[in-house]
C-alpha positions as CSV (number, residue, x, y, z in Angstrom):
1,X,15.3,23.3,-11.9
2,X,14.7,20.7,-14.1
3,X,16.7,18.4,-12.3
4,X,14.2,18.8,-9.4
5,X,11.5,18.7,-11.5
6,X,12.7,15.0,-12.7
7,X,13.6,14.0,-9.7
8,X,9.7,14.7,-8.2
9,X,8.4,13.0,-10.7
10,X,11.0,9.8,-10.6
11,X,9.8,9.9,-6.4
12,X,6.1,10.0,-7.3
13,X,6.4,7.3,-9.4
14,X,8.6,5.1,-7.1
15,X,5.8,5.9,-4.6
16,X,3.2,4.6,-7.1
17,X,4.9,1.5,-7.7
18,X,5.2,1.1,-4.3
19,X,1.5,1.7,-3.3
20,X,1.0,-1.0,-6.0
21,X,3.0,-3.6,-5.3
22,X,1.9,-3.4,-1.3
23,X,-2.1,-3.6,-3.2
24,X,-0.7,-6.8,-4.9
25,X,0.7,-8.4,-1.9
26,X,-2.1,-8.3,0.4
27,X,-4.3,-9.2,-2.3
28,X,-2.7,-12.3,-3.0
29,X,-1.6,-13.5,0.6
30,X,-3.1,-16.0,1.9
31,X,-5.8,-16.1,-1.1
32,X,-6.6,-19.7,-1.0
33,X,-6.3,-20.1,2.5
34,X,-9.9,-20.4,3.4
35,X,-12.3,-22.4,0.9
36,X,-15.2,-20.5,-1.7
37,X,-18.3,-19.9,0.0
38,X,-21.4,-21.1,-2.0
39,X,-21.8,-17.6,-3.6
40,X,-18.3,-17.8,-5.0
41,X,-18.6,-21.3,-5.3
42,X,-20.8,-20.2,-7.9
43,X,-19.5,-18.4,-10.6
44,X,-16.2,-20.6,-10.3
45,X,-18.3,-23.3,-11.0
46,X,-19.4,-22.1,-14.2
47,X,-16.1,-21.3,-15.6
48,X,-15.1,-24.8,-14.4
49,X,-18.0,-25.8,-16.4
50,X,-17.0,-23.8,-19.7
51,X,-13.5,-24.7,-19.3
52,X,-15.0,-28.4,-19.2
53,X,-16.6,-28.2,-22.7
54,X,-20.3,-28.2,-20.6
55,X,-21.6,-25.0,-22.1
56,X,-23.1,-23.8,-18.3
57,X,-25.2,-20.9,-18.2
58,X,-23.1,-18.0,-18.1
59,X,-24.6,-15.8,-15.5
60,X,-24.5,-11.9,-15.9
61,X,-20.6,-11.4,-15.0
62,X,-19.4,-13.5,-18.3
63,X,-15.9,-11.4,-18.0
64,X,-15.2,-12.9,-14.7
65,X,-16.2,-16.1,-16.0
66,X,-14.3,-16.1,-19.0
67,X,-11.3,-14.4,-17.4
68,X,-11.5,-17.3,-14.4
69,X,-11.7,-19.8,-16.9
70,X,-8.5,-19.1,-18.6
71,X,-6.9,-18.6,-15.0
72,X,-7.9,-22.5,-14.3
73,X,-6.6,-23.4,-17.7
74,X,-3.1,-21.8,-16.7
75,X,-3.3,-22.5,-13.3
76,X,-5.6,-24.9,-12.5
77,X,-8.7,-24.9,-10.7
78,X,-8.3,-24.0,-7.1
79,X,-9.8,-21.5,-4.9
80,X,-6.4,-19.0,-5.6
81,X,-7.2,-19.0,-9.1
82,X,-11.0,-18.3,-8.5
83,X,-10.3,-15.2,-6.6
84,X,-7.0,-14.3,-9.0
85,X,-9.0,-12.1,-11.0
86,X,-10.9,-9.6,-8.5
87,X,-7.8,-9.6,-6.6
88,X,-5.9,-8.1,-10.0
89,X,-8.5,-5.4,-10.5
90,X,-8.5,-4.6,-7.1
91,X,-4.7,-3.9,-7.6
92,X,-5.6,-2.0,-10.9
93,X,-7.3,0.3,-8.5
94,X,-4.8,1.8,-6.8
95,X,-3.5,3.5,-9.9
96,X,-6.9,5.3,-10.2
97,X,-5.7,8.3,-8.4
98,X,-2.8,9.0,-10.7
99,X,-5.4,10.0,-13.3
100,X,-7.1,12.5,-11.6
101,X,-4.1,13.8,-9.6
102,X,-5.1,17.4,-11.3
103,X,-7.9,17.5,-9.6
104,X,-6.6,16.1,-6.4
105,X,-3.3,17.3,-6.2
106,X,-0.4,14.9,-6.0
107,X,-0.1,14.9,-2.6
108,X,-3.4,13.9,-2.0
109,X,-3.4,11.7,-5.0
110,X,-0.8,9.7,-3.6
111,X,-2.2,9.4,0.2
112,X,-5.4,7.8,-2.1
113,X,-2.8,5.5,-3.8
114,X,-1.6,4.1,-0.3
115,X,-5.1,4.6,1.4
116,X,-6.7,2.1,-1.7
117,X,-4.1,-0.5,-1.7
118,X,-5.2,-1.0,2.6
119,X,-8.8,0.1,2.4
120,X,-10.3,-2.6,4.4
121,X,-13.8,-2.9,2.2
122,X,-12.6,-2.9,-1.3
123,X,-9.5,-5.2,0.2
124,X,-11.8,-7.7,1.5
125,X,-14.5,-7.2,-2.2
126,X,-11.0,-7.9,-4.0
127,X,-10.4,-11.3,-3.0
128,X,-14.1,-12.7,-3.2
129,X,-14.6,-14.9,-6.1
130,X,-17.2,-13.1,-8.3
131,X,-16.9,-9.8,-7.0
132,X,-18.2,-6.3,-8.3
133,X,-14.5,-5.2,-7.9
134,X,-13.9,-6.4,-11.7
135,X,-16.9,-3.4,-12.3
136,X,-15.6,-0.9,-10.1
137,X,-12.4,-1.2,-11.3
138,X,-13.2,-1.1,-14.8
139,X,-15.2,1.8,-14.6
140,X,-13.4,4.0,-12.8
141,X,-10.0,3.5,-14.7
142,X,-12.1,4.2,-17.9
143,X,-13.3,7.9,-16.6
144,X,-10.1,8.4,-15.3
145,X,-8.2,7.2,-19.4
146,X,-10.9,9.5,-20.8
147,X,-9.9,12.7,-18.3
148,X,-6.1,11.6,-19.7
149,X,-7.3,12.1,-23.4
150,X,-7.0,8.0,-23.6
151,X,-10.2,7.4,-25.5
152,X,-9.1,4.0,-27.2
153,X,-8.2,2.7,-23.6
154,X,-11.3,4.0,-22.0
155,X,-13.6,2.5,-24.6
156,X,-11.8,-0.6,-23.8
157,X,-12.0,-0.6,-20.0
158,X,-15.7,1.0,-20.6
159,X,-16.4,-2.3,-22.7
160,X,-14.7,-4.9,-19.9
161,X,-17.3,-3.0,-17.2
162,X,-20.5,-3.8,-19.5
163,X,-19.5,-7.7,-18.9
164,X,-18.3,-7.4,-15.5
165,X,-21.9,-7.3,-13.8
166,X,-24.9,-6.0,-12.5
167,X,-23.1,-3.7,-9.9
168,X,-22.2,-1.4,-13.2
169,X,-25.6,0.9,-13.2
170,X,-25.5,1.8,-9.7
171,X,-22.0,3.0,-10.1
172,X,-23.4,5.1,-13.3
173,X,-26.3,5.8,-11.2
174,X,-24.7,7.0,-8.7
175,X,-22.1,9.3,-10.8
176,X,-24.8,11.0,-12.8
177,X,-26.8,11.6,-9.6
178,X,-24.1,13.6,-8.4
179,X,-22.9,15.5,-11.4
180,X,-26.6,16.5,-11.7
181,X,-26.6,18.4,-8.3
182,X,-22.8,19.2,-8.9
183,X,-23.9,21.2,-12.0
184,X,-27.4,22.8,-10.3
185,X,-24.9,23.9,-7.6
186,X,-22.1,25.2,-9.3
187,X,-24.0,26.4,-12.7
188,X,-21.4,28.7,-13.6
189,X,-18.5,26.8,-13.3
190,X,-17.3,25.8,-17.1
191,X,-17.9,21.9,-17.8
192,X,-15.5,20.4,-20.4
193,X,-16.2,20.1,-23.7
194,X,-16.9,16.6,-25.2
195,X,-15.7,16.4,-29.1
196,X,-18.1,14.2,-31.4
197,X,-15.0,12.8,-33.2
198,X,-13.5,11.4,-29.3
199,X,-17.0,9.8,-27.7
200,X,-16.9,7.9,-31.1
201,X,-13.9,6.6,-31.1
202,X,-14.3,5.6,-27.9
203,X,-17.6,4.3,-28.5
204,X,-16.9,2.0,-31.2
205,X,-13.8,0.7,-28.8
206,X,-16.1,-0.2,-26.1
207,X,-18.9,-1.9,-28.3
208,X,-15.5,-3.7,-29.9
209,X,-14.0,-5.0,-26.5
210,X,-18.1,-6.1,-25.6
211,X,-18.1,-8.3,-28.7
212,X,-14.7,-10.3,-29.0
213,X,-14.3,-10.2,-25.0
214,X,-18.5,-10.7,-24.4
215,X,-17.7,-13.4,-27.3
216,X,-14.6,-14.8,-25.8
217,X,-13.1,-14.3,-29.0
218,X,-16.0,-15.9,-30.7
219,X,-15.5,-19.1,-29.1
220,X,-18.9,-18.7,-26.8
221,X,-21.2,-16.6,-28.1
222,X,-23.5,-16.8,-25.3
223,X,-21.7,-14.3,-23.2
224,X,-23.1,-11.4,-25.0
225,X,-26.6,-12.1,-24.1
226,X,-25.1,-12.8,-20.5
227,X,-23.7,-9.1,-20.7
228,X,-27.0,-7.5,-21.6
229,X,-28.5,-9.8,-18.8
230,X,-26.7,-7.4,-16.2
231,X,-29.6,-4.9,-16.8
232,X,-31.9,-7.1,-15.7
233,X,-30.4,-9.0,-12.8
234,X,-29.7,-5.6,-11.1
235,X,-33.4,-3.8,-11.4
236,X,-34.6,-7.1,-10.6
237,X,-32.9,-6.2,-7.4
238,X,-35.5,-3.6,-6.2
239,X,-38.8,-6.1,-6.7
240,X,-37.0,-9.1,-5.0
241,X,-36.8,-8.5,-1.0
242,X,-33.9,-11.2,0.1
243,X,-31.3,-8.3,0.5
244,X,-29.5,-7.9,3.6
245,X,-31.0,-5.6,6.5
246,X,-29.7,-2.1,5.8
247,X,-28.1,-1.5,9.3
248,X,-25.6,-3.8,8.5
249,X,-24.3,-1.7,5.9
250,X,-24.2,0.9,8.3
251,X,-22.9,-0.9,11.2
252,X,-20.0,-2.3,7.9
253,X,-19.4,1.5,7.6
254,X,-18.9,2.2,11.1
255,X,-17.0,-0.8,12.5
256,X,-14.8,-1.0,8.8
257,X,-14.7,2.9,8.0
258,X,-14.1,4.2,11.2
259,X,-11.2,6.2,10.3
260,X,-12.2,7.2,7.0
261,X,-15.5,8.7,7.9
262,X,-13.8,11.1,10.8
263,X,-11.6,12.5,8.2
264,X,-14.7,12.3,5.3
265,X,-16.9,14.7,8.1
266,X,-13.7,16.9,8.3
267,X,-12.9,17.6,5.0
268,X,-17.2,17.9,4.2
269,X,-17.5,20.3,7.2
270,X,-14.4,22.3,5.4
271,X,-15.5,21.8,1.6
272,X,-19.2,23.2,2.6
273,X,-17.8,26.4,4.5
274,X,-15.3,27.3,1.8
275,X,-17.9,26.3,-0.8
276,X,-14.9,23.6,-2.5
277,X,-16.3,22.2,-5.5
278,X,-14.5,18.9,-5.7
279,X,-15.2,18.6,-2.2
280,X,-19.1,19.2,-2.2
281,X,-19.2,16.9,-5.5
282,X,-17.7,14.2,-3.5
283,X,-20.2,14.6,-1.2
284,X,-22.9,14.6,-3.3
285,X,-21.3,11.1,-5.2
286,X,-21.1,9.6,-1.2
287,X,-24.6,10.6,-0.7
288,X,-26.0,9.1,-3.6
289,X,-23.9,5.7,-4.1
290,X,-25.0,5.0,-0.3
291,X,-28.9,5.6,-0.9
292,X,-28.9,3.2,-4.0
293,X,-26.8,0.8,-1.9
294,X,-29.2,0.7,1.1
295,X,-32.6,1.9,-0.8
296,X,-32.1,-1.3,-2.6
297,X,-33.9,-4.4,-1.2
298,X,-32.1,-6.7,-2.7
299,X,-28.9,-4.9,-1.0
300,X,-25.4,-6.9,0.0
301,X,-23.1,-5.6,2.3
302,X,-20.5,-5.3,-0.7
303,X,-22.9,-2.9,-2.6
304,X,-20.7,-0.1,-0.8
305,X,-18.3,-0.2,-2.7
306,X,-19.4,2.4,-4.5
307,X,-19.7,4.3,-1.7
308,X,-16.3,3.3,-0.7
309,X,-14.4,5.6,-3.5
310,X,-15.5,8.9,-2.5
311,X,-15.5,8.2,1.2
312,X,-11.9,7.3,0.8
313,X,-11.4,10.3,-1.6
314,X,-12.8,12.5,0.9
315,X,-10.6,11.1,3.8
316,X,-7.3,11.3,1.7
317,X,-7.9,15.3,1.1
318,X,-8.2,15.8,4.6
319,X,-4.9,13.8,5.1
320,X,-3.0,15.5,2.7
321,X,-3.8,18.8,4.5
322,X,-2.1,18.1,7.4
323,X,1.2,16.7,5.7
324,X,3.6,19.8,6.2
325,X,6.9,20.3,7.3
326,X,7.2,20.8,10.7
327,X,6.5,24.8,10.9
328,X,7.7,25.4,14.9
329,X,10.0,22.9,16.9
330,X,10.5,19.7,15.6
331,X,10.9,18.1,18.8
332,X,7.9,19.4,20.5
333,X,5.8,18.7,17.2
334,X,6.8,15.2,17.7
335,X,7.0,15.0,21.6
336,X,2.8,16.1,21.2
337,X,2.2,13.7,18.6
338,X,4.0,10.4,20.6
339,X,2.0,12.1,24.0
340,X,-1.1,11.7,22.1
341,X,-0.9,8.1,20.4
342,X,-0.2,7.6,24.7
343,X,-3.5,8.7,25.4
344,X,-5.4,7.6,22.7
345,X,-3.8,3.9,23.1
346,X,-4.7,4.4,26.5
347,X,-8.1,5.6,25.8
348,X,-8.1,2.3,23.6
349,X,-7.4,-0.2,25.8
350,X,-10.2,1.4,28.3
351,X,-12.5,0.7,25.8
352,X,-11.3,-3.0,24.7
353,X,-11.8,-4.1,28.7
354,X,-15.4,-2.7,29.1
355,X,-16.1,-4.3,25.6
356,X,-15.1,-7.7,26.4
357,X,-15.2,-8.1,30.1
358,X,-17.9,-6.9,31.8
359,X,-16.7,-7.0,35.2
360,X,-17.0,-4.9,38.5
361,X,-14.4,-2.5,37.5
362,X,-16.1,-1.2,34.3
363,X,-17.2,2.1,35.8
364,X,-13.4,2.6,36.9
365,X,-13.0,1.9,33.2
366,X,-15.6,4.4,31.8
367,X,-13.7,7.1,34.5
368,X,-10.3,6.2,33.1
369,X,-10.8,6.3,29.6
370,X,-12.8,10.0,29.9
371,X,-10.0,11.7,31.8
372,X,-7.8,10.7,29.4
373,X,-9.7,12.3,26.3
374,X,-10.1,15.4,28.7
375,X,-6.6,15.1,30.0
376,X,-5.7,15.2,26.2
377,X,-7.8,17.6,25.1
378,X,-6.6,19.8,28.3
379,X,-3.3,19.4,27.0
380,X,-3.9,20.5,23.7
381,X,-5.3,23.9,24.9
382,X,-2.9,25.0,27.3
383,X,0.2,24.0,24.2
384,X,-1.6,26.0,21.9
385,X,-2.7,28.8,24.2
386,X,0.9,28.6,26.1
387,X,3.4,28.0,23.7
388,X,2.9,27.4,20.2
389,X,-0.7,26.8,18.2
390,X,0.8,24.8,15.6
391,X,2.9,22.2,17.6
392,X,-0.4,21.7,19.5
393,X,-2.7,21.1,16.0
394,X,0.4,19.3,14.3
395,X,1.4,17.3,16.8
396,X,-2.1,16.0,18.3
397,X,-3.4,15.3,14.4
398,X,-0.3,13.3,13.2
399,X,-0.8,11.1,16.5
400,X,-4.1,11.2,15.9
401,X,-3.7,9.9,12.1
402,X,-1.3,7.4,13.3
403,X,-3.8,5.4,15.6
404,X,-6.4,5.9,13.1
405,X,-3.8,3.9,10.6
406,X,-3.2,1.6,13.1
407,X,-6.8,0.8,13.4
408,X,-7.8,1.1,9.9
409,X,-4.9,-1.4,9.3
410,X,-6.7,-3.8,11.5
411,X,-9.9,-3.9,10.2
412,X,-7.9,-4.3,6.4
413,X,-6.4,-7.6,8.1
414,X,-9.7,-8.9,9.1
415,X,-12.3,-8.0,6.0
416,X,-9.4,-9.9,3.9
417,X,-9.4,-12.7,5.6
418,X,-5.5,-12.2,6.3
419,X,-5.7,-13.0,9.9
420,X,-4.2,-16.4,11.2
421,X,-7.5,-17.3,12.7
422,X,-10.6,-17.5,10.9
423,X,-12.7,-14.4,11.8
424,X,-16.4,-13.3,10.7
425,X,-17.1,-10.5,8.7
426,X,-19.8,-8.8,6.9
427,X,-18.4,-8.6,3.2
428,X,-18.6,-12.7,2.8
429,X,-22.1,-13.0,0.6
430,X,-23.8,-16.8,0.9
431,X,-22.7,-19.5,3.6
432,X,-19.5,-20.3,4.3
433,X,-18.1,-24.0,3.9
434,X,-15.4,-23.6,6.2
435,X,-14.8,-27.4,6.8
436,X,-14.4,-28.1,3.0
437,X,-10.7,-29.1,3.6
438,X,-11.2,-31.9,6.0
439,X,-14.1,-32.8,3.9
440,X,-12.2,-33.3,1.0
441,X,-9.4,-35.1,2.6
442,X,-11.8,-37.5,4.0
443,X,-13.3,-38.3,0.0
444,X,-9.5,-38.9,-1.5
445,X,-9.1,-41.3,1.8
446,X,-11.7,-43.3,0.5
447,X,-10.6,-43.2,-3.0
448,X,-7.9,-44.5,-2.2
449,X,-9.4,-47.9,-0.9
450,X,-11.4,-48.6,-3.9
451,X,-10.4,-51.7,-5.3
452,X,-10.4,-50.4,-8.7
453,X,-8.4,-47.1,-8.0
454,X,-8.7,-46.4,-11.9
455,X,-12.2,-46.5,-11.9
456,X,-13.2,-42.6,-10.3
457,X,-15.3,-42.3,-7.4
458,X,-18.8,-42.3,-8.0
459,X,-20.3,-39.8,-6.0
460,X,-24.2,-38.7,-5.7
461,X,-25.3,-35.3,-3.7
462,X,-29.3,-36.0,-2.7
463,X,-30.9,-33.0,-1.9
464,X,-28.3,-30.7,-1.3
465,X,-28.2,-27.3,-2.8
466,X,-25.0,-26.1,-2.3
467,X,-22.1,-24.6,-4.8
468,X,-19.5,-25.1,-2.6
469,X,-20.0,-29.0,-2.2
470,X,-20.3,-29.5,-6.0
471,X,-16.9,-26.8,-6.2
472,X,-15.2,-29.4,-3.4
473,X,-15.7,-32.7,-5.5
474,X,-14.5,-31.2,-8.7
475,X,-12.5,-34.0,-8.6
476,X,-14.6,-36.5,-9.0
477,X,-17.8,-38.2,-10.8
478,X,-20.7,-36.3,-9.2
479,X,-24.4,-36.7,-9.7
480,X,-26.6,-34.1,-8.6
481,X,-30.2,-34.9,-7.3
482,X,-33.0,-33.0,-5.7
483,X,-34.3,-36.1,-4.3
484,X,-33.1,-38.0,-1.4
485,X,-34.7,-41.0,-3.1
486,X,-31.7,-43.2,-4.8
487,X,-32.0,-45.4,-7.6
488,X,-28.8,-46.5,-8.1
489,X,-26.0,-47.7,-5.4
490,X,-23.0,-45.1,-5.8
491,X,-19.9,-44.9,-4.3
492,X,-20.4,-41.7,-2.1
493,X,-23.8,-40.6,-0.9
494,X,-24.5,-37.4,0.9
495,X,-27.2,-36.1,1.9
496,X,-28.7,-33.5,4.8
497,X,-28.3,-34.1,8.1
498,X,-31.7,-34.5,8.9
499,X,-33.1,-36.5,6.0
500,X,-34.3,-40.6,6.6
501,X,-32.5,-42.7,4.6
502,X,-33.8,-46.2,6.2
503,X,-32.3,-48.3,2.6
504,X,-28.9,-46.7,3.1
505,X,-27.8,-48.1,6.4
506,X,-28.1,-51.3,5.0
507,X,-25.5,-51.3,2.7
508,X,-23.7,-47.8,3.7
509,X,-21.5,-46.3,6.6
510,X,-22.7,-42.6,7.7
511,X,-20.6,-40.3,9.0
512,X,-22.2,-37.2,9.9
513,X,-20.0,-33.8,9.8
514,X,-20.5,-29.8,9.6
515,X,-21.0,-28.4,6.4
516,X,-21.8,-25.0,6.1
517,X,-21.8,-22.0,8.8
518,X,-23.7,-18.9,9.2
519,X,-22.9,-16.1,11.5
520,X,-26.4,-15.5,13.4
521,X,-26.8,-11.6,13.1
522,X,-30.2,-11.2,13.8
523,X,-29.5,-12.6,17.5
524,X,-26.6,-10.9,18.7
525,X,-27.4,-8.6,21.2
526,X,-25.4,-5.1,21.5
527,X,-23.0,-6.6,23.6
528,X,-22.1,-9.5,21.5
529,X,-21.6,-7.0,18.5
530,X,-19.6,-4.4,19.9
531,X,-17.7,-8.0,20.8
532,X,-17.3,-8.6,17.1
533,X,-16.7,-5.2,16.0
534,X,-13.3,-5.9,18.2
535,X,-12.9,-9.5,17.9
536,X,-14.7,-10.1,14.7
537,X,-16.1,-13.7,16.2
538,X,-19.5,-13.9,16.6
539,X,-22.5,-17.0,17.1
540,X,-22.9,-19.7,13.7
541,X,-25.4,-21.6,12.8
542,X,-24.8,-24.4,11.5
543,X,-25.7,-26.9,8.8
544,X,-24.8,-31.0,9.2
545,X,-24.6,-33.0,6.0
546,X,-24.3,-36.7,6.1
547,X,-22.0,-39.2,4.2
548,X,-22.3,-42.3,3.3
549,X,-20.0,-44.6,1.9
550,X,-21.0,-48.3,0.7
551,X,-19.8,-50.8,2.8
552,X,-17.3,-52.3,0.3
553,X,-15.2,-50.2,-0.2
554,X,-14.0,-50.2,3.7
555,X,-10.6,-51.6,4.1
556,X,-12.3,-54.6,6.4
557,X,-15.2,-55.6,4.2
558,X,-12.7,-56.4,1.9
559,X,-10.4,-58.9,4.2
560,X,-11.1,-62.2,3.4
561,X,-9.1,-63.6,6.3
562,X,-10.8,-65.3,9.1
């Protein structure tokens, strides 16, 4: 017996590790493959800047600046190091469900493990630069080290989430909300008892971790006020109306979540008849992180994340229920489950045609795919009623699971950016500089013919406001100027596409090129976005920058020969 009992737990935990090191490889595949938008651009900029010796302003995430910095100082600075430390604490996640296993079961515990380390919203928030994952992350892993009895570790990680940014309070919000109506609900079920001598100790952790971390071990003191600024920079949120519309965190939910919220309606529809408590309080924590995430008008598409953790929770418990053996003929269990991934990728492909080509043959579509949900449904009813109730449910739910993986799998590969081809999605705050590589390439060209290649490139930006430019010529000697006006003859001038420089032609070559792109949302039409929510390409605006380079540094202006 307690061979077995060793042996479970030795599995479990080889299932753990394994759930974590599949979150750490898609997390850091192809991580530097496409270039910081301006909104990451942003924060990597100012731990750039700190690492520098400028003293930036330290917005209100100072533990992803100071965390980043030390990343560039190990690493270097580079768009994989920028995004190194969300993507970490986005792995972190994963072990979140280990900690409340009691409450979960292990089985379900570990579908949550596996579910995280793919879960294509928190996948694609992980490897932004800047990210609330750092928050999330934190936060949760602190309740979960308190549950264990580890107060010194949960006043540490409770510490890190008071520096990691704004997106802390609607996470607290949120959880309160929902033990509030837990408790009115269920007001005789027994709460835990918190001892004085425990929230102390964890307490005085957490304030320690705020000041040497908030501090950076004293060596920038300005990071604590940055900390406390978090308050303020997310309340600010609700009198400042240059959020996001909220479908499009609803259509992120649908096109994203797809599979999640089927099995999320499931296991509410169960919880609510049965009267579950953990599943009602999961509700209740889903309902309210997805009002303060759309209620707010300064909303982002990666405020869900929130949302995200009980959605997934929910979804994992209704997985877990249907993991058995095989109760009544294996073969027919599994000859009913490959019969319906048939139908269903069937069904699929129906659906994929009529969505992309709109031809005269989309009615014979629309007939297709419905006889083959009816056929399958058909079938399921006459197994069940026929032969054997529990090859018909086991069989059509694990092919049903299997196509939802599939799918759910596919959306993970395109919110993370992990497809070969560049593809649009929601979670991406700010523009996108998509053509910073060639840009740069083109700058270290030109370096190169300077005449003084010691001497660095001199380089002024007129009356461009973008992070991602300044984040592109790190490099280099750059001047930043709200005015297209110049008073001095740099190296390197750009400026917008549209502003008149009549005194640069004279002594500068222009070249004009694309900048930043911006998916046009707000004129697709329902076509074009059920298009995208199986493509995931979609219309761009976009925004033309010009460069000039003075006319001696070309490689002809400077041959003397006849």
């Amino acid at each position: 017996m307690k061979d077995d009992v060793s042996n479970s737990r030795k599995l479990h935990f080889g299932l753990y590790v394994l759930a974590l090191t599949l979150a750490l490889a898609v997390r850091l595949a192809r991580l530097e493959a496409w270039p910081l938008s301006d909104e990451e651009a942003r924060w990597a900029m100012q731990s750039l800047d700190l690492l520098r010796g400028l003293r930036p302003e330290v917005g209100p995430q100072p533990l992803y600046v100071w965390l980043t910095a030390l990343a560039f100082f190990v690493l270097q600075a580079s768009a994989f190091a920028a995004r190194l430390v969300p993507a970490l604490f986005g792995t972190a996640l994963v072990l979140a469900p280990y900690f409340f296993r009691d409450r979960l079961g292990d089985k379900a515990a570990l579908v949550l493990a596996f579910w995280l380390a793919f879960e294509p919203g928190l996948l694609a928030i992980s490897r932004l630069a800047g990210s609330p994952m750092l928050v999330v992350s934190a936060l949760v892993l602190a309740w979960g080290a308190w549950r264990q009895g580890k107060f010194r570790v949960a006043g540490v990680l409770a510490g890190l989430a008071l520096l990691a940014g704004p997106q802390l309070w609607p996470g607290l919000l949120g959880l309160l909300i929902a033990s509030g109506l837990r408790r009115g609900l269920f007001a005789a079920e027994t709460t835990a008892r918190v001892e004085r001598q425990d929230l102390i100790c964890s307490l005085a952790y957490a304030a320690g971790t705020f000041l040497v971390a908030g501090s950076f071990f004293l060596l920038a003191p300005g990071g604590l006020g940055a900390g406390l600024q978090s308050v303020a920079a997310y309340f600010s949120g609700w009198i400042e109306f240059n959020g996001v519309p909220a479908q499009r965190l609803l259509l992120a939910l649908l096109v994203y979540e797809f599979p999640a919220l089927i099995l999320a309606l499931a296991a509410l529809v169960r919880g609510i008849l049965r009267r579950d408590e953990l599943t009602i309080a999961l509700g209740f924590w889903l309902l309210a992180a997805l009002v303060l995430a759309i209620a707010n008008p300064g909303r982002q598409v990666f405020d869900l994340a929130w949302a995200l953790l009980p959605l997934t929770a929910l979804a994992a418990l209704e997985v877990a229920r249907h993991i058995n053996p095989i109760e009544d003929g294996a073969w027919e269990t599994l000859g009913m489950m490959a019969f319906t991934m048939a139908l269903l990728a069937f069904s699929a492909l129906n659906f994929t045609s009529i969505a992309l080509w709109s031809t005269e043959a989309s009615t014979l579509r629309w007939v297709l795919l419905a006889a083959s949900l009816l056929l399958l449904g058909l079938t399921i009813f006459m197994v069940a009623y026929g032969w054997s109730v529990s090859v018909a449910v086991q069989g059509s739910v694990w092919g049903a699971f299997i196509m939802l993986g599939v799918y759910a799998l596919s959306a993970a590969m395109a919110a993370g950016g992990l497809r070969v081809d560049r593809t649009v999605e929601l979670w991406t705050p700010g523009l996108r500089a998509d053509y910073a590589s060639a840009f740069t390439s083109q700058v270290d060209e030109i370096s190169q013919w300077k005449l003084a290649p010691a001497m660095p490139l001199e380089i002024t930006v007129a009356g461009v406001d973008s992070p991602a430019l300044r984040w592109a010529l790190r490099k280099w000697n750059v001047t930043v100027s709200a005015s297209t006006v110049l008073t001095a003859s740099p190296d390197i001038v750009i400026v917008p596409g549209d502003a008149a420089n009549p005194e640069l032609q004279a002594g500068y070559r222009g070249q004009d090129f694309i900048w930043r792109t911006e998916p046009l949302w707000d004129q697709l039409s329902p076509p074009d976005w059920l298009r995208w929510a199986l493509r995931h390409t979609a219309l761009e605006g976009q925004e033309t920058l010009i460069l000039w380079v003075r006319s001696d540094l070309f490689i002809d202006s400077q041959n003397k020969t006849p």
